[in-house]
C-alpha positions in Angstrom: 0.0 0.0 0.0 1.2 3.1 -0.4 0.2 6.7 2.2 -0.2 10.3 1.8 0.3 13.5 3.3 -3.2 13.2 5.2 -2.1 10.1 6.9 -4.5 7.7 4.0 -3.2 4.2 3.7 -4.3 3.5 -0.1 -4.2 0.1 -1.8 -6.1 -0.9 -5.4 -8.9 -3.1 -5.6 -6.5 -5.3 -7.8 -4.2 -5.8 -5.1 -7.0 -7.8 -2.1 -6.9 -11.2 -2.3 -8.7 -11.3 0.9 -12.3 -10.7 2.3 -13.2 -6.9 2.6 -15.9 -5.1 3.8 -16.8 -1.3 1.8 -17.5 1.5 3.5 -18.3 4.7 0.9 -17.9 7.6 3.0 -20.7 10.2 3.5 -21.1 13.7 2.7 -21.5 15.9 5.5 -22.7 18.2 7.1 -25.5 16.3 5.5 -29.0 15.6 7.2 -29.3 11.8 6.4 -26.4 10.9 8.4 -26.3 13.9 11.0 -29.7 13.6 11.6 -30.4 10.1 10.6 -27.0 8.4 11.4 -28.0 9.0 15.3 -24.9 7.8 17.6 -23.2 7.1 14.6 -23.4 10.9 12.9 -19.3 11.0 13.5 -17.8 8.6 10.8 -15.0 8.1 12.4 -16.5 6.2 15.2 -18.4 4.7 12.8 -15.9 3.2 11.3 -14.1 2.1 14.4 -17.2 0.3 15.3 -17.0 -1.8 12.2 -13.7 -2.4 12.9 -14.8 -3.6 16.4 -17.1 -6.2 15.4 -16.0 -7.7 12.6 -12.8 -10.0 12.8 -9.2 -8.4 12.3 -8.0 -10.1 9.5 -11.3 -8.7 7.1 -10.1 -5.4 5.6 -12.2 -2.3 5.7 -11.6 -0.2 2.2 -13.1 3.3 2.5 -13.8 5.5 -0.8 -14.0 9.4 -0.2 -17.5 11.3 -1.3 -16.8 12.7 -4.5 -19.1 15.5 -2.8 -17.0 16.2 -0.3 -14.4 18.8 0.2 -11.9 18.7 2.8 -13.2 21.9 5.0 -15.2 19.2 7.0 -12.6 16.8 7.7 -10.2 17.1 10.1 -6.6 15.7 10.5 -7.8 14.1 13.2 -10.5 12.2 10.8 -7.7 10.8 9.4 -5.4 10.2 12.1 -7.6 8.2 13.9 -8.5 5.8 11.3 -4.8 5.8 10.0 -3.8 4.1 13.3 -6.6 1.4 13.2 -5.8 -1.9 12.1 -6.6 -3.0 8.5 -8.4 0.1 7.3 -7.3 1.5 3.6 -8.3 3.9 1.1 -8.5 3.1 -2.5 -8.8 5.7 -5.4 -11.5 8.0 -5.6 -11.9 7.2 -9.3 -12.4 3.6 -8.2 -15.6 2.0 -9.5 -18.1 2.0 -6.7 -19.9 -1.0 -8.3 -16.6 -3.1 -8.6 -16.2 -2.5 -4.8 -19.7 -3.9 -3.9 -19.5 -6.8 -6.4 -15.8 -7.6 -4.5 -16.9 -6.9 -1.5 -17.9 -9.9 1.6 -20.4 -6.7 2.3 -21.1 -3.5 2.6 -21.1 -1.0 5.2 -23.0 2.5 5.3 -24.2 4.5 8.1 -27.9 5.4 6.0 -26.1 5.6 2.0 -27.8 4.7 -1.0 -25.1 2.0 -1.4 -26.7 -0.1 1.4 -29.9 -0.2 -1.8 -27.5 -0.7 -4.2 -25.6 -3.6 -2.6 -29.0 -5.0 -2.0 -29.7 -5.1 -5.8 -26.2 -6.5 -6.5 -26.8 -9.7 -4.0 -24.9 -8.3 -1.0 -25.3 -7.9 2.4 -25.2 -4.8 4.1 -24.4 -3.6 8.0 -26.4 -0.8 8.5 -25.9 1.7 11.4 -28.1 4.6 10.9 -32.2 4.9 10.2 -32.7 4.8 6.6 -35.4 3.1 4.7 -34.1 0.3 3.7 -33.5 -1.1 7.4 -35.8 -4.0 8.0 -35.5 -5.4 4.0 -33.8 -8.6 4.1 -29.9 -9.2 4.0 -29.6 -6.0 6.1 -27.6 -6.2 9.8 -28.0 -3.5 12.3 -25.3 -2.7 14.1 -26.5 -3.3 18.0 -26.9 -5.5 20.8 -27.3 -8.6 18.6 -25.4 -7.9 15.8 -22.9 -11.2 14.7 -20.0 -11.0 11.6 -21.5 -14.9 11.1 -24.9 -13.7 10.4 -24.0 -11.5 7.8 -21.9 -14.6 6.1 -24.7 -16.7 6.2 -26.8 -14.3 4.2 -27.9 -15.8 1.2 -30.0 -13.5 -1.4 -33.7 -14.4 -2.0 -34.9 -12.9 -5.3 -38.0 -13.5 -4.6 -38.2 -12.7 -0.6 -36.2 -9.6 -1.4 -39.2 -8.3 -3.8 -42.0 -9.0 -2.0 -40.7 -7.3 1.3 -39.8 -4.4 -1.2 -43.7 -4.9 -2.5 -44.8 -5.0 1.3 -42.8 -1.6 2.3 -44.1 0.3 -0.8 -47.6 0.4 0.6 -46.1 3.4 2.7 -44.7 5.1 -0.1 -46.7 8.2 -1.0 -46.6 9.9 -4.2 -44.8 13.5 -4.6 -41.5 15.0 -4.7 -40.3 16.6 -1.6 -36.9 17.7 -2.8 -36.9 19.5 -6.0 -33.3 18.3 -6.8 -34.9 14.8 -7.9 -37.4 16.5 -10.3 -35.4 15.8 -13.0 -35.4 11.6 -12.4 -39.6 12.0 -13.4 -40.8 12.3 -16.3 -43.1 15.3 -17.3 -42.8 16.7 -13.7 -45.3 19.4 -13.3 -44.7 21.9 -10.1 -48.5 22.2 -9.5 -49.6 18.4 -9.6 -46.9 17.6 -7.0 -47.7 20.4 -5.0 -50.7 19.2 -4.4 -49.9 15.4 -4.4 -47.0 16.5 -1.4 -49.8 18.5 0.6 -52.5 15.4 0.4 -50.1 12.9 1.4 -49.2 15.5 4.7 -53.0 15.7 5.3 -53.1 12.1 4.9 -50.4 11.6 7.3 -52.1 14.1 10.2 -55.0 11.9 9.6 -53.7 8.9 10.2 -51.7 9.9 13.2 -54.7 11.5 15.0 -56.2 8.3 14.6 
C-alpha cells in the first residue's frame, strides 16, 4: 500500500486477495447521516465500530464522497482511522460497483449503497435509520449484531421483492426535494404540489387516529 500526506493508507482493488468489507464515506454536514445516522453521525467512530465487530484479519476499504471537500474533515479524521488496524483507502476514481461486487459486504451509516448492494446480492451492515433497514440481507449494528450472520446471508430474489412490494404500501406519491425532479418524467410543479400537501394531510390523519 502506499500513504499520503493526510495520513490515508491506499491500496487498489487489484491488489486484495482477501475478504473486505466497503465502506463509501458520506457527505457531510449532510441531514441523512447527522440527523439520521443518530450515535453514529461522526464517521470516524463509525468506522471504528465496524472495525470492532468484525474480525481483524477482514479489511475495511473506505472511498471518499466525490461531494466532499476537505473543509469538514479534520486531521484528526484521518489520524484516527490511520492508526486502526486494516483500514485502507482506494482511489477516488475507483468503480463503486466493482467494490460492492468484490466486497464480503457492505457497510453505510444510512447511503444509497446499502440499496445498491441490496440489488447486486450483497449484504449490508447498517448503522443509521434509513429506509431500507428492516429489508432482508440488512444487519444493524446493535446488541445482537454477529459477523457470522452476515456470512450466512444468502440473497432471496424472490423474498427480497415481496418485502420491497410489502414496504411500498407506505410510499406516497410526490416529490419533496426539487433536486430529484429531474429523475420524473413530465414533472409538473403544480400536480406535486398538491400530491405532497394530500399525502401530509393524509399523514395528520392517520396519526390523530
Amino acid at each position: 500500500y502506499r500513504k499520503n500526506k493526510m495520513n490515508r493508507k491506499f491500496i487498489s482493488l487489484s491488489d486484495i486477495s482477501s475478504s473486505f468489507v466497503y465502506f463509501p464515506l458520506h457527505l457531510q454536514p449532510e441531514m441523512t447521516t447527522d440527523v439520521l445516522g443518530g450515535e453514529y453521525a461522526n464517521q470516524a467512530v463509525t468506522i471504528l465500530k465496524l472495525r470492532e465487530v468484525i474480525p481483524n484479519e477482514v479489511l475495511i476499504l473506505i472511498k471518499e464522497n466525490p461531494k466532499q471537500t476537505g473543509l469538514f474533515r479534520s486531521q484528526l479524521f484521518y489520524d484516527v482511522i490511520f492508526q486502526s488496524k486494516n483500514i485502507y483507502w482506494v482511489a477516488d476514481d475507483t468503480p463503486t460497483f466493482d467494490l460492492i461486487k468484490k466486497a464480503t459486504c457492505v457497510a453505510t451509516i444510512t447511503g444509497t449503497v446499502g440499496w445498491e448492494a441490496l440489488r447486486l446480492e450483497k449484504p449490508v451492515i447498517c448503522f443509521g435509520s434509513v429506509f431500507y433497514n428492516h429489508l432482508p440481507g440488512v444487519f444493524r449494528v446493535d446488541a445482537d449484531f454477529q459477523w457470522e450472520s452476515v456470512l450466512r446471508f444468502k440473497y432471496d430474489k424472490i423474498l427480497l421483492t415481496s418485502a420491497v412490494k410489502k414496504m411500498s404500501k407506505f410510499l406516497s406519491p410526490g416529490v419533496s426535494d426539487l433536486v430529484y425532479k429531474s429523475i420524473v418524467k413530465d414533472f409538473d410543479y403544480c400536480k406535486n404540489a398538491l400530491e405532497v400537501s394530500d399525502s401530509i394531510l393524509k399523514y395528520i390523519e392517520d396519526f390523530k387516529k
